[in-house]
C-alpha positions as CSV (number, residue, x, y, z in Angstrom):
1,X,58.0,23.7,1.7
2,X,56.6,21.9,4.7
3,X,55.4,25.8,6.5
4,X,54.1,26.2,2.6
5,X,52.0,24.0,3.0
6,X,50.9,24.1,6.2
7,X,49.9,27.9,5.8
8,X,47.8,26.4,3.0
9,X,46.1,23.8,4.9
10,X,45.1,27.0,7.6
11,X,43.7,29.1,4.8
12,X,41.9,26.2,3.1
13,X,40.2,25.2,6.9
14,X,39.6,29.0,7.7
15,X,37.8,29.2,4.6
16,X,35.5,26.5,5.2
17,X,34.7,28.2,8.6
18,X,33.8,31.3,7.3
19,X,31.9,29.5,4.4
20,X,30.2,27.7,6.9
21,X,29.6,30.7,9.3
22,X,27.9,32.8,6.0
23,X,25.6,30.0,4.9
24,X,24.5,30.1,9.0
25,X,23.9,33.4,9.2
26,X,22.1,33.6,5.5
27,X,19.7,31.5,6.5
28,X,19.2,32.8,10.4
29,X,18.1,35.9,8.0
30,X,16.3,34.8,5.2
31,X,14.2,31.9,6.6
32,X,11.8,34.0,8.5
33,X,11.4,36.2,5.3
34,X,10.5,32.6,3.6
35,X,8.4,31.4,6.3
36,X,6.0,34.2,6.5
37,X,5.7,34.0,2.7
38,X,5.3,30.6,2.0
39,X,2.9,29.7,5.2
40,X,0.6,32.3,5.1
41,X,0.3,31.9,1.3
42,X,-0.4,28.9,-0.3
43,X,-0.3,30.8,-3.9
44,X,3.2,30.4,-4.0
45,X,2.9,26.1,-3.1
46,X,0.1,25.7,-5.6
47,X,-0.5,25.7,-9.5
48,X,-4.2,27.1,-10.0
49,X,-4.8,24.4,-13.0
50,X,-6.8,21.8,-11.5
51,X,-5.2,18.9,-12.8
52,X,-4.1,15.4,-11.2
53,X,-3.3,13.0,-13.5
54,X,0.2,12.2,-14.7
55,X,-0.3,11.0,-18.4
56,X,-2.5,12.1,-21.6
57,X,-4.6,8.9,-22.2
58,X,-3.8,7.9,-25.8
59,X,-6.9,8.2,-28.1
60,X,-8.1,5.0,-27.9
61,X,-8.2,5.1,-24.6
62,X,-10.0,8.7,-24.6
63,X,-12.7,6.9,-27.2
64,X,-12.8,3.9,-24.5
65,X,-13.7,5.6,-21.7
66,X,-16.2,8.0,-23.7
67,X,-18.1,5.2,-24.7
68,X,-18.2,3.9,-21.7
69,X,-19.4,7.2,-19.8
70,X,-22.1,7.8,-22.2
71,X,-23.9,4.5,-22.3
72,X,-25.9,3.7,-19.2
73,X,-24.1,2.2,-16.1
74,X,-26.7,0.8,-14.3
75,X,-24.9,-2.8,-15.5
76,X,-22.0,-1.8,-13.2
77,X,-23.9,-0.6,-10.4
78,X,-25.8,-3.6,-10.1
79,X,-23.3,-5.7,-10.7
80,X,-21.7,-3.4,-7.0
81,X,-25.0,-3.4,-5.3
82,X,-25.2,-7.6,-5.4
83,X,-21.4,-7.5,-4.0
84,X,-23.1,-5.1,-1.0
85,X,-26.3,-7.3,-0.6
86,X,-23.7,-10.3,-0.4
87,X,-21.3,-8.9,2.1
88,X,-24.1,-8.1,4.0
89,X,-26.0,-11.3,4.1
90,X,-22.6,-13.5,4.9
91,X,-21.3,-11.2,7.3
92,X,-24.8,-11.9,9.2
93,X,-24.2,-15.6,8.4
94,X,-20.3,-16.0,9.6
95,X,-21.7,-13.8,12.8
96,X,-18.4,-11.4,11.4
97,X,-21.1,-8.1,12.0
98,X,-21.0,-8.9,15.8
99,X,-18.7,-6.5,17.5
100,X,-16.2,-8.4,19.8
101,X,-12.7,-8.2,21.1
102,X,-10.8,-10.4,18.8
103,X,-9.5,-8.6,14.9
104,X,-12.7,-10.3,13.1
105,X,-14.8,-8.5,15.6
106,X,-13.4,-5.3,16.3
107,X,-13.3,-2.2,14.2
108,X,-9.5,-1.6,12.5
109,X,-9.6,1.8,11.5
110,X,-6.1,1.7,11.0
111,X,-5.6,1.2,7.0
112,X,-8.3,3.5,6.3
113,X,-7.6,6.9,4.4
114,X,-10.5,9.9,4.9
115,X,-10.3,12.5,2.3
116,X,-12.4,14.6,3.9
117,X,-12.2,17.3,1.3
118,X,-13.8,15.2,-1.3
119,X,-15.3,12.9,0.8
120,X,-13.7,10.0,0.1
121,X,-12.8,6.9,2.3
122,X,-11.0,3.9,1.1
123,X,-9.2,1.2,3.0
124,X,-5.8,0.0,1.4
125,X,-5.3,-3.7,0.7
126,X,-1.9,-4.2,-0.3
127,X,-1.3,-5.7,-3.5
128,X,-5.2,-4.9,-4.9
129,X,-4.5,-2.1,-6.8
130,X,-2.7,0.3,-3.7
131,X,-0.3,1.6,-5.9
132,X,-2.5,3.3,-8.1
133,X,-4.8,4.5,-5.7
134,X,-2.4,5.1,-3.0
135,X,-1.1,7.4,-6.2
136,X,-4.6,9.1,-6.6
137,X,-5.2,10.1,-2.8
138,X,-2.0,11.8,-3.0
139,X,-2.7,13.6,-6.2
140,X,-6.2,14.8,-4.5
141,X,-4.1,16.0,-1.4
142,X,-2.7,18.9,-3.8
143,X,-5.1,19.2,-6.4
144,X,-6.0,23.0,-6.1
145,X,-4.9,26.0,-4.8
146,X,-8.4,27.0,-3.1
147,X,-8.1,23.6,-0.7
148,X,-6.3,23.1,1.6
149,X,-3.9,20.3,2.0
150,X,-5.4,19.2,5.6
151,X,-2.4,20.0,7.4
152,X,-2.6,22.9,10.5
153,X,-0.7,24.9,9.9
154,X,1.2,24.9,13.4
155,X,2.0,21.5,12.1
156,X,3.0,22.4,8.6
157,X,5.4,25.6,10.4
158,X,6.8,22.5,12.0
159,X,7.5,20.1,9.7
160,X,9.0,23.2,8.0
161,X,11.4,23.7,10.7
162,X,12.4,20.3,11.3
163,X,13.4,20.0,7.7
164,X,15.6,23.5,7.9
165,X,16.9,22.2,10.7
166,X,17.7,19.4,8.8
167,X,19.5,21.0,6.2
168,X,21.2,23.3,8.3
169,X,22.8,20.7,10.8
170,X,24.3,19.0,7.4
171,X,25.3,21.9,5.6
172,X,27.6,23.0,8.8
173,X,28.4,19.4,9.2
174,X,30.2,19.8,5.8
175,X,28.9,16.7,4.4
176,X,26.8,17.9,1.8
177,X,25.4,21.6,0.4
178,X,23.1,23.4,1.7
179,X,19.7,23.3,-0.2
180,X,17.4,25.3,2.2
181,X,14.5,26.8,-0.4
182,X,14.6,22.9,-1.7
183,X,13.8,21.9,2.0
184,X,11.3,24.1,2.0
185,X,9.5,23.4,-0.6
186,X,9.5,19.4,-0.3
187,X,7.9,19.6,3.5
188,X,4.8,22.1,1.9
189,X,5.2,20.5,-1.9
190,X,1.8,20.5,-3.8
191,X,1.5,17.1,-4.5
192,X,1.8,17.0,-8.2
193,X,2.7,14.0,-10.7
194,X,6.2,15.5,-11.2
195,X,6.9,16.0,-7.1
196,X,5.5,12.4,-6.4
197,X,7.7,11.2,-9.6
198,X,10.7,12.6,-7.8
199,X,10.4,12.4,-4.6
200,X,11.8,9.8,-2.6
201,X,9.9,9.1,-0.3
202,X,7.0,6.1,-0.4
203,X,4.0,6.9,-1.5
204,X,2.3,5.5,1.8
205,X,4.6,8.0,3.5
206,X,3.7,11.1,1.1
207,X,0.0,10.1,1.9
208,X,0.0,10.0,6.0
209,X,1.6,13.3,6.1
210,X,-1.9,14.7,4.5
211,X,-3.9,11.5,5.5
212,X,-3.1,10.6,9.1
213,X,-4.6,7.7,10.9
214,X,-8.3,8.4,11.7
215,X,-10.1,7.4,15.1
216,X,-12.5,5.4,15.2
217,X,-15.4,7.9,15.9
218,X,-13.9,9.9,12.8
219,X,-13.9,7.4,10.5
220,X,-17.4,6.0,11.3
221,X,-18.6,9.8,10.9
222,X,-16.9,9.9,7.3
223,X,-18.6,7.1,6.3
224,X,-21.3,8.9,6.8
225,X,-21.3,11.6,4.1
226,X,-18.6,10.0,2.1
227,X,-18.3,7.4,-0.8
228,X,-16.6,4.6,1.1
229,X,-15.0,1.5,-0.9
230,X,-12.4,-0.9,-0.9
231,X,-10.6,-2.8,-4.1
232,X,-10.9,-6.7,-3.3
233,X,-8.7,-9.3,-5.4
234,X,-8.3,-13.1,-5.2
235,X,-6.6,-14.4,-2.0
236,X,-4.6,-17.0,-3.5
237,X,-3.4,-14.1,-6.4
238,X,-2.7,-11.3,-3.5
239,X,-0.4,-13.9,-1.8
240,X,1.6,-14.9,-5.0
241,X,1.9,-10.9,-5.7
242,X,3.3,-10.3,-2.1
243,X,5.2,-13.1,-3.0
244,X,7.1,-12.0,-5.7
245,X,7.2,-8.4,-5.0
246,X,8.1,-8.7,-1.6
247,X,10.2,-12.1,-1.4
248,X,11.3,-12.6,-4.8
249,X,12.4,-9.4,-6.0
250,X,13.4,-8.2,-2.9
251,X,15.2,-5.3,-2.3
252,X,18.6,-5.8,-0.5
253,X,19.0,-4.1,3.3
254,X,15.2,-4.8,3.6
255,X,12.8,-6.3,6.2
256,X,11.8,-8.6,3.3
257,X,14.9,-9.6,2.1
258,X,16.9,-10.2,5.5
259,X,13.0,-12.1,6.1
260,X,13.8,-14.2,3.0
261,X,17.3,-15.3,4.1
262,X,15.3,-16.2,7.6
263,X,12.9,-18.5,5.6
264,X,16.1,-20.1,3.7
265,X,18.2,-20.9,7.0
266,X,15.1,-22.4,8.4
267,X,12.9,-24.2,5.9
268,X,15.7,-25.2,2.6
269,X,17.3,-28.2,4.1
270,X,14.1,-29.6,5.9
271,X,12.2,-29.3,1.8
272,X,15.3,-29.9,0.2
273,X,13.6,-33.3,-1.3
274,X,10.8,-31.8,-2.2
275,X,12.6,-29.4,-4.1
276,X,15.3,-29.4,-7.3
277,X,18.3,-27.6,-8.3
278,X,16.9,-24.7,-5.8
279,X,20.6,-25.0,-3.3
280,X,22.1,-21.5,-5.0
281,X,19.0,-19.6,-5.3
282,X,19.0,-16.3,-3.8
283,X,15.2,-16.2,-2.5
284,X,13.0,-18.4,-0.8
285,X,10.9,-20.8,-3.0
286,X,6.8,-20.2,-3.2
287,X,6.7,-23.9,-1.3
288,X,9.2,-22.3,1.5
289,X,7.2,-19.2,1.5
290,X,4.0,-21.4,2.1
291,X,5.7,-23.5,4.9
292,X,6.7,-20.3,6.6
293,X,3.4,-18.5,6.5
294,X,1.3,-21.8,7.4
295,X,4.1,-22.0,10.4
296,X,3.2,-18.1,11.4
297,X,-0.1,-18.8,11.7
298,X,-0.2,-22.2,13.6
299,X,1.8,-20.1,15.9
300,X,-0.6,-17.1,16.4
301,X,1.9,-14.6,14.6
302,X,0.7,-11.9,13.3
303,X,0.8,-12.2,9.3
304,X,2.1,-9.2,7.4
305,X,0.3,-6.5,6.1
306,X,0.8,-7.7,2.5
307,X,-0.6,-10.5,2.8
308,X,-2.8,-10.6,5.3
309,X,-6.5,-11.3,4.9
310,X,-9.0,-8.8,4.1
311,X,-11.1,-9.3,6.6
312,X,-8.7,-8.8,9.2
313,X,-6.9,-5.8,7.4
314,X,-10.0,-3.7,6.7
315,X,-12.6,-5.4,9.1
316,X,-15.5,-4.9,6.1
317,X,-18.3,-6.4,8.0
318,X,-17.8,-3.8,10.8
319,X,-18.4,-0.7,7.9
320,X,-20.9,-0.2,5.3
321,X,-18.9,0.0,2.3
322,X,-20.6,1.9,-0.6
323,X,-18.3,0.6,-3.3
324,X,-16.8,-3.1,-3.2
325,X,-14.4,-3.1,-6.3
326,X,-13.0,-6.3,-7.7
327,X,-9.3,-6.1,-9.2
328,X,-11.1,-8.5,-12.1
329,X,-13.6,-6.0,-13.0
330,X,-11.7,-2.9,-12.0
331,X,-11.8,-0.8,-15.0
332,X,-15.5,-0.1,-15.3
333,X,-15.9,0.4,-11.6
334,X,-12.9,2.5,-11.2
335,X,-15.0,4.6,-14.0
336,X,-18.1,4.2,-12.0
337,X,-16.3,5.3,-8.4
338,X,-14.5,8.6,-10.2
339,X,-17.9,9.4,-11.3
340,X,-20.1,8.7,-8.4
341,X,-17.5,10.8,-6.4
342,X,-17.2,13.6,-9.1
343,X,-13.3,13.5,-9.3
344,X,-13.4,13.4,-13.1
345,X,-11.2,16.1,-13.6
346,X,-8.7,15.2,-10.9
347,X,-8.0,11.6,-11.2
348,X,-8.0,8.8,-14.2
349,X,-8.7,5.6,-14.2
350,X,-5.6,3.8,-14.4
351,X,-4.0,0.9,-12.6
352,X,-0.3,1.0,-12.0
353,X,2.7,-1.4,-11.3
354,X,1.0,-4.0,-12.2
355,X,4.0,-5.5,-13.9
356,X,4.4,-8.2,-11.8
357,X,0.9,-8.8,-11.7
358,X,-0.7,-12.7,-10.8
359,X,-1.4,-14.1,-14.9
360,X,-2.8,-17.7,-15.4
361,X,0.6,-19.2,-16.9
362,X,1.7,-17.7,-13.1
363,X,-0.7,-19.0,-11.1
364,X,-0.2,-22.5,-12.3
365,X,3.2,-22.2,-12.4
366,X,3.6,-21.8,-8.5
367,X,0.7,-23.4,-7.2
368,X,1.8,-26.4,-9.3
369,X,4.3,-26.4,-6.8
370,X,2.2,-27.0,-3.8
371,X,0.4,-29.9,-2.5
372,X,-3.5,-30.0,-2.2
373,X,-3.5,-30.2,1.6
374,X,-1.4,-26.9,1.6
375,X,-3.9,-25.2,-0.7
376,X,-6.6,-26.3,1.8
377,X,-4.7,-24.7,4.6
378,X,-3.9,-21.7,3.4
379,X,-7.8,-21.5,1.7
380,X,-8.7,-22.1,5.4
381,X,-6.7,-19.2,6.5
382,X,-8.2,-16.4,3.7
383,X,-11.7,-18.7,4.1
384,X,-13.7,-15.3,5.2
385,X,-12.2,-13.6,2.6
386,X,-13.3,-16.2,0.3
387,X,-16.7,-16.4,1.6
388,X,-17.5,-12.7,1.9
389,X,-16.1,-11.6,-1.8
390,X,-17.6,-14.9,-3.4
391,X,-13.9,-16.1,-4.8
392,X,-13.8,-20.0,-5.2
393,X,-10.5,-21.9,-4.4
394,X,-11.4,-25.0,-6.9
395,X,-8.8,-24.3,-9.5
396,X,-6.4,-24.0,-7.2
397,X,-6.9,-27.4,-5.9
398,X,-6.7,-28.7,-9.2
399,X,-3.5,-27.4,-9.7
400,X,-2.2,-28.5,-6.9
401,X,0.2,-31.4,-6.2
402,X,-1.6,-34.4,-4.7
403,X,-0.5,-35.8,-1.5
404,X,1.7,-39.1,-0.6
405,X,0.1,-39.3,2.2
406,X,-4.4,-38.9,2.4
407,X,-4.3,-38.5,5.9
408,X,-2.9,-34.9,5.2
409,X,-5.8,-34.2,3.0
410,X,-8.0,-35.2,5.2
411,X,-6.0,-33.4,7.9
412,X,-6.0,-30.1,6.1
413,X,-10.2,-30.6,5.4
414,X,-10.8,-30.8,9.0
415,X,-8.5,-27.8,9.5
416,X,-11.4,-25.4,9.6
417,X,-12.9,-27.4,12.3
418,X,-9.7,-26.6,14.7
419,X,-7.9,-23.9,16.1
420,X,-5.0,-22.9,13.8
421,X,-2.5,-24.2,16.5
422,X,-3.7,-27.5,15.9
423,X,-3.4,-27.4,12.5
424,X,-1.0,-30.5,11.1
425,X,2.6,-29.8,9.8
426,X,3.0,-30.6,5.8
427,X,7.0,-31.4,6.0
């Protein structure tokens, strides 16, 4: 019985060798075939339909947008041409269009993606609408077969190997089956709304592999021939969406959430007063979230990208931007900015994922929770973007919590005057 079964242990491991060794050697043999086919072609990547959006707009919505197209939109592009004349003027005013050495001063070219194709240049601001357009650049990096997706194609024969590669090294590891025509096609995928609803990657990852990072002397030439624009939003409602969507609902094993946990070892007991029934939650409160940024900063720390101010991220009085959109207004002028770049028949104006977006009953109901010197710093800290997109913090303050002590409020009105270091500790 025992030699039984032993003979049928050999058989079953010899089988997966020579299993192994034929899925080897299939693919030594038929990749090349592939490669040739689907590299030098890109008929066999593409659809030939140019279309990029993901769903029919109902009828009403059709009719909306109709209505909207046909009746004169000069409303809208004066309504974008003040925004320009008032960046313009405050930059000049702040002394933010001087170049310089410090991240007011000095071009970030970093955010920035240059659709060169359709000459298109947008900086990303996290949490102001970058999930839908984030969505739209990657829909125009695959929207027809006669462009090309901006990869060379020594690169794109690379990232081809690497995934085969990939695949291979797993397959023969025995861990999982072999799926070398699906590697293929997800390293050249034409970017369509079913690959991007499938595919796991981020979208910010999806677009750098047809967007990469431009220079400096690139971007400033794009800007040139291309309709430029960034999507602006409220500080104080950006911060409470980062908030929640990063700290909140955090997912677990991320930088976010083992950042949470950070906030609640340091900053529960020392608010623990302040603060009710809060010992078992999971996440840190808004008022611990505050402590911890206002902390960061008085520190020099650099703040996170989804949160951090506009005029740091995207450097706006450095660049001419054709197009400042608002997330308040953003239907019409997402209307206006499809037009004015003639991507009607690519993209739609839609905003996604904004369900856990910043409402009134919101608002109040976490800035309730701060005090008014708090609001002040932290207004202080997003004061250019404040200034430069004409937001006003005065509803915030009434919502605010006021102090025990006035010598913090008058404390946090001075704060402007100082260096953030010196700025005074609310706890």
């Amino acid at each position: 019985m025992r030699l039984r079964r032993r003979k049928n242990r050999y058989q079953v491991s010899g089988w997966k060798v020579i299993r192994r060794c034929v899925v080897f050697f299939t693919a030594v043999c038929v990749v090349p075939v592939l490669l040739v086919l689907l590299v030098a072609t890109d008929h066999y990547m593409r659809p030939v339909r140019k279309i990029g959006y993901v769903q029919r707009l109902t009828k009403e919505k059709q009719i909306e947008d109709k209505v909207f197209l046909n009746r004169d939109m000069n409303e809208v592009k004066q309504r974008l041409d003040q925004r320009r004349r008032h960046m313009k003027r405050t930059c000049k005013l702040l002394g933010l269009d001087k170049p310089g050495n410090d991240t007011l001063h000095r071009p970030n070219p970093w955010e920035f993606l240059v659709d060169t194709k359709n000459k298109l240049v947008w900086c990303n601001v996290f949490k102001a609408a970058s999930t839908s357009w984030m969505y739209n650049f990657n829909i125009l990096a695959g929207c027809s077969r006669d462009q090309d997706d901006g990869l060379p194609k020594k690169d794109k024969l690379q990232l081809v190997l690497d995934t085969i590669l990939f695949e291979l090294l797993t397959a023969l590891s025995g861990k999982c089956r072999v799926n070398l025509l699906g590697a293929i096609f997800s390293s050249l995928a034409y970017y369509s709304p079913r690959f991007l609803s499938k595919s796991k990657l981020v979208p910010m990852a999806l677009a750098r592999q047809r967007y990469p990072r431009p220079s400096l002397e690139a971007l400033r030439k794009a800007f040139n021939d291309s309709v430029s624009f960034l999507i602006a939003r409220h500080p104080f409602e950006r911060l409470l969406s980062a908030y929640r969507d990063k700290l909140q609902y955090a997912l677990p094993h991320t930088h976010h959430q083992k950042l949470g946990q950070e906030i609640i070892k340091k900053y529960r007991e020392k608010l623990k007063k302040q603060q009710q029934n809060i010992s078992q939650q999971r996440w840190p409160t808004f008022p611990e979230f505050v402590v911890y940024l206002l902390d960061s900063i008085r520190s020099g720390q650099a703040p996170d990208m989804h949160w951090a101010p506009i005029t740091q991220f995207c450097t706006p009085c450095m660049f001419d931007f054709k197009i400042i959109a608002h997330t308040e207004t953003l239907q019409d002028e997402q209307v206006y900015l499809i037009k004015v770049a003639k991507l009607e028949h690519l993209v739609k104006p839609e905003w996604r994922n904004a369900g856990k977006g910043a409402t009134s009953q919101n608002l109040k109901k976490y800035y309730s929770q701060l005090t008014r010197s708090q609001i002040l710093q932290l207004y202080h800290f997003y004061r250019y973007d404040f200034e430069l997109f004409n937001y006003s913090v005065q509803d915030y303050l009434q919502m605010g919590i006021p102090d025990s002590d006035p010598n913090l409020l008058l404390s946090a009105i001075a704060t402007k005057d100082f260096h953030p270091n010196e700025w005074p500790k609310i706890y």
